[in-house]
N, C-alpha and C positions, 0 to 999 in steps of 0.2 A: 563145064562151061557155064557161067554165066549169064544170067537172063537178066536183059534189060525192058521191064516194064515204061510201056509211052501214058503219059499223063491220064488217056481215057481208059486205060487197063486198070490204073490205082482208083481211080472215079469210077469203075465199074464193081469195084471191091469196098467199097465204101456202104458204112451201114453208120445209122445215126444210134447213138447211145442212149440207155434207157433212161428214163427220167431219175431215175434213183442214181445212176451216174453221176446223171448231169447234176443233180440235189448234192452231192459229194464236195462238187467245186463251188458251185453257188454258196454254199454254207463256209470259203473260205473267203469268202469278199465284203469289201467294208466300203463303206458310202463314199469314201475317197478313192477309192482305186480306180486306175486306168489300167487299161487293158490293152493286151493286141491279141490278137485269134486268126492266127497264120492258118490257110487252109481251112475257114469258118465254113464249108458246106453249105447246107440250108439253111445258113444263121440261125437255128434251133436255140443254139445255147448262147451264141452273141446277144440274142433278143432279150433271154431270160437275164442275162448281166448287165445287159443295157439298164435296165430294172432296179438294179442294185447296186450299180457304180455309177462313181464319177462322170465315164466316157470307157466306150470300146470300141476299139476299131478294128474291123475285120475285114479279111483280107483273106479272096477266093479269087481264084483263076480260071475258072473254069466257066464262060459263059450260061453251058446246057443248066450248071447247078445252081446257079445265080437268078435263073430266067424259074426256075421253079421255084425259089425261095421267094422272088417279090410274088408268085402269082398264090402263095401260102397267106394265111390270115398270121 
């Protein structure tokens, strides 16, 4: 049988990647790039792209997670 996970089941599973990750992709962007970041979380890593590209737009669904990312420095 089959398990269907609801939206706060996978947001309950959800863990942010370590900075040496996130250093993996960062290091593959260039001052022109545009971005999208389907499922951006705590914009963790949209923020650090923001930084070094062109534009990103990110793109979360999930209110609880959004409400904790504006109230992050």
């Amino acid at each position: 049988m089959e398990s269907v996970l609801s939206a706060s089941d996978w947001e309950a599973m959800y863990a942010p990647y370590d900075q040496q990750t996130y250093q993996a992709v960062l290091d593959q962007l260039g001052a022109e790039d545009v971005i999208i970041d389907i499922g951006a979380g705590d914009l963790r890593l949209a923020r650090q792209m923001a930084r070094l590209s062109r534009k990103v737009y990110a793109i979360e669904i999930d209110d609880r997670v959004l409400n904790q990312a504006y109230s992050s420095p």
